[in-house]
N, C-alpha and C positions, 0 to 999 in steps of 0.2 A: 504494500500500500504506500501510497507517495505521501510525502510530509504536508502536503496540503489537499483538502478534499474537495466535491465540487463547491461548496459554499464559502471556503477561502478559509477555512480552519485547520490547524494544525490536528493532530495524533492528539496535543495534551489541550489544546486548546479543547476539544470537542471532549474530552476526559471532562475536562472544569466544566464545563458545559452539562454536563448529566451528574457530576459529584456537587452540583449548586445547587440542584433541584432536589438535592434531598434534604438541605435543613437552612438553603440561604444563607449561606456562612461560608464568604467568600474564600480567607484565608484555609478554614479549614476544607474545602472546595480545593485547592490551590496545593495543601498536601496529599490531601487523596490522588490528586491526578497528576502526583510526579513530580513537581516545581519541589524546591528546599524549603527545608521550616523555616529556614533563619530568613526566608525572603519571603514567605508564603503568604504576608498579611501587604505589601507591597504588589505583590505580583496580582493577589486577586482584584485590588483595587485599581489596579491597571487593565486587569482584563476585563472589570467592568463596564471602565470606561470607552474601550474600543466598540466603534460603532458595529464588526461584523460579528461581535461575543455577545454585544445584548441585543441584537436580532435572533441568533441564536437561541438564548434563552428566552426571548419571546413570542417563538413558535414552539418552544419544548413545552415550554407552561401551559400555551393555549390547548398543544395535543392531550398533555396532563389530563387540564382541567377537561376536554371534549371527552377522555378515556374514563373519567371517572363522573362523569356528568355533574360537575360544580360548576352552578351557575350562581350571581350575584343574589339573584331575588330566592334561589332555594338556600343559600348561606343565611338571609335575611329572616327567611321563614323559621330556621333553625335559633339564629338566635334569641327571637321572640319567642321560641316554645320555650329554649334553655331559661328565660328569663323568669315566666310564669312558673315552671315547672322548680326553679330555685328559691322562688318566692311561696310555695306550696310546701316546700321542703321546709321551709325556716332556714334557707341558705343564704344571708343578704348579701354575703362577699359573692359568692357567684350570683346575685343577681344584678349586682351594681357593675361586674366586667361586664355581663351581657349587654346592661343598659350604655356602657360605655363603646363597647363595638359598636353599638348601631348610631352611636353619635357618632362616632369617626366618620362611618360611614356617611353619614349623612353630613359633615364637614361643618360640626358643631365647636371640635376645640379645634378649626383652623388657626392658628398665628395671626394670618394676615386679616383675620375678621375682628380681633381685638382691638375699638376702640380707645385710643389714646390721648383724646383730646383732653383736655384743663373743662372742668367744669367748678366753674366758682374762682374766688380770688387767687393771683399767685402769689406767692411769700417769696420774698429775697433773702435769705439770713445772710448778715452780715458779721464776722469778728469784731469785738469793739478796737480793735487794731484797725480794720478797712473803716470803720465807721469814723472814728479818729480823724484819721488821713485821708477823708472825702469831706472835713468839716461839720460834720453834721454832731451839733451842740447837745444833741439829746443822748449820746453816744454815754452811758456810764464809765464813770470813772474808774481807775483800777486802785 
């Protein structure tokens, strides 16, 4: 077999490629398929970033998810059973991850949704050092 396949992957490249899909852990992905330990946390994050490694892994996932028929809205439906069904139990810690997947999901604690604006007055604190040496008379003495 030639060091390159038809989709422009190596032997170990196409290794990391099926040793990621089993637990998303790139470096560890990266020793399984040959690369050194002492470089394996480096390497996976390099391989992720090449554009023909994460095509790769985004047709491997889709067949994944097509072979084992995971779709979004049946993950959806599972977590709302796990939810009530942990809520039934007296389970509150699994019922609050479930309730938290489906906020993700639903891109409840995005980052960039978090309002940052001043509401109400803003406060300057100043050292009575800076307050001193900008004149201002009100400035306690030391």
């Amino acid at each position: 077999m030639t060091d390159q396949d038809s989709g422009g992957l190596t032997d170990k490249q196409r290794a990391f490629v099926s040793e990621y899909l089993i637990d998303l852990n790139a470096a560890q992905a990266a020793i399984r398929a040959g690369y050194s330990k002492k470089t394996a946390r480096q390497i996976g994050s390099e391989n992720l970033s090449k554009p023909v490694i994460q095509s790769a892994i985004a047709k491997a996932r889709k067949a994944q998810s097509e072979r084992n028929e995971i779709t979004v809205d049946g993950l959806i439906k599972q977590l709302v059973e796990d939810h009530s069904f942990a809520r039934s139990k007296g389970n509150p810690s699994a019922a609050v991850r479930a309730t938290e997947l489906l906020g993700k999901h639903v891109g409840m604690f995005n980052k960039e949704q978090i309002d940052h604006t001043i509401k109400g007055p803003l406060v300057i604190i100043r050292t009575r050092k800076e307050a001193k040496e900008e004149g201002d008379d009100r400035a306690p003495d030391d």
